[in-house]
N, C-alpha and C positions, 0 to 999 in steps of 0.2 A: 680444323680439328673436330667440328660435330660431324662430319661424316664418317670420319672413323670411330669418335664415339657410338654412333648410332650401329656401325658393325660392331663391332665388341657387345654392344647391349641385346643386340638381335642374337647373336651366338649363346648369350647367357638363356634369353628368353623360349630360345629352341630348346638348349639344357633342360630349361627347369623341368619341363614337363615327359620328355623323354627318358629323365631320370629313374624315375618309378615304373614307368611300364617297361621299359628295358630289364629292370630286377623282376616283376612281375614277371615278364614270361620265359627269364632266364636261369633266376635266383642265382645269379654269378654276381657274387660280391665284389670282386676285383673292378669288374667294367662297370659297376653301380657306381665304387667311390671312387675313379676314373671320369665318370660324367659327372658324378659331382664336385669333383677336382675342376674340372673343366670350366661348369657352371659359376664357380667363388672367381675363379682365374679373369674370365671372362667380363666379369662382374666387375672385378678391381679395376683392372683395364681402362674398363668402359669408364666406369665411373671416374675414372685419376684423368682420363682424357676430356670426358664432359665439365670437367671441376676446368680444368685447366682452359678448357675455351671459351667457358664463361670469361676469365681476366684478358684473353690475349684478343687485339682488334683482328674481325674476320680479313679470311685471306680471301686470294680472288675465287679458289674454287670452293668457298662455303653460299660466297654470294648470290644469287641466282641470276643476275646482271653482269657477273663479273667475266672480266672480257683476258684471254687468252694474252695477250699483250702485255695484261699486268702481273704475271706471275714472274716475265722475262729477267733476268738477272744472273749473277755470280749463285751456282747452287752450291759450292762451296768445292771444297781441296779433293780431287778424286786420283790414287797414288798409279803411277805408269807399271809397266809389266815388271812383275818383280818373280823372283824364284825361291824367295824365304817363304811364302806362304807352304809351299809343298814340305820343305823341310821343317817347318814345325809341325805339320799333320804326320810325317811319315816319323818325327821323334815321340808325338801322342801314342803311333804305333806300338812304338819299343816300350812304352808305359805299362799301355794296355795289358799288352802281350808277355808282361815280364812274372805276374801272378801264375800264369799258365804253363812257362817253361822252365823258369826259373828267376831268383829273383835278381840275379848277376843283371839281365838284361832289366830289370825296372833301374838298377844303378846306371845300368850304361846309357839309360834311355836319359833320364836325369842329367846328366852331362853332352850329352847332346842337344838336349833342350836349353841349357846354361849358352849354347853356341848357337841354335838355330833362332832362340828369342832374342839374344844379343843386337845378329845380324839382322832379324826384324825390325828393331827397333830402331835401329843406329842406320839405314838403309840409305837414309837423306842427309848422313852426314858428309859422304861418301860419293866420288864417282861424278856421274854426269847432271845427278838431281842435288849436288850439295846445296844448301843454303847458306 
């Protein structure tokens, strides 16, 4: 975890200073509290990640000794090819898209999402992956 703390921290650290001459020679407020957005965000990050690797024992790739062998293991549950992802992106569509054409389609999108999150979620209950 201090290696990704140390990116986060670096991202903030490039921020800070970039912040101000980017307004200097642009006077665009938007991209000013944009990089300053970025800078806080950055910051938290870092910081919630540096806080937290202080309490947890280093892993093999913080170690500078640590050997490739010890990281080996269960990385955890990775789901097989499934076809709900696309149909909850293409019901986010009918969301999206419902302000602009009308609001009939944010309802219809809505009830499609009630079926395509359903079947997302319920995926493994079902079928060849049941548990």
């Amino acid at each position: 975890m201090k290696v990704e703390s140390w990116v986060f921290l670096a991202i903030a650290v490039f921020c800070l200073p970039v912040t101000p001459v980017y307004y200097l020679m642009s006077k665009d407020l938007t991209g000013t509290f944009a990089l300053m957005l970025t800078f806080f965000l950055a910051l938290m990050v870092g910081g919630y990640l540096a806080l937290v690797s202080r309490r947890m024992d280093p892993r093999a790739e913080d170690r500078k000794l640590g050997e490739i062998a010890e990281g080996a293991g269960e990385l955890g549950f990775f789901p097989p090819q499934s076809i709900w992802p696309l149909f909850v992106a293409l019901t986010f569509v009918l969301v999206c898209l419902g302000p602009v054409f009308g609001w009939w389609l944010t309802i219809l999108g809505f009830g499609a999402g009630g079926i395509s999150l359903t079947g997302l979620l319920y995926q493994y209950y079902r079928g060849d992956y049941a548990h």
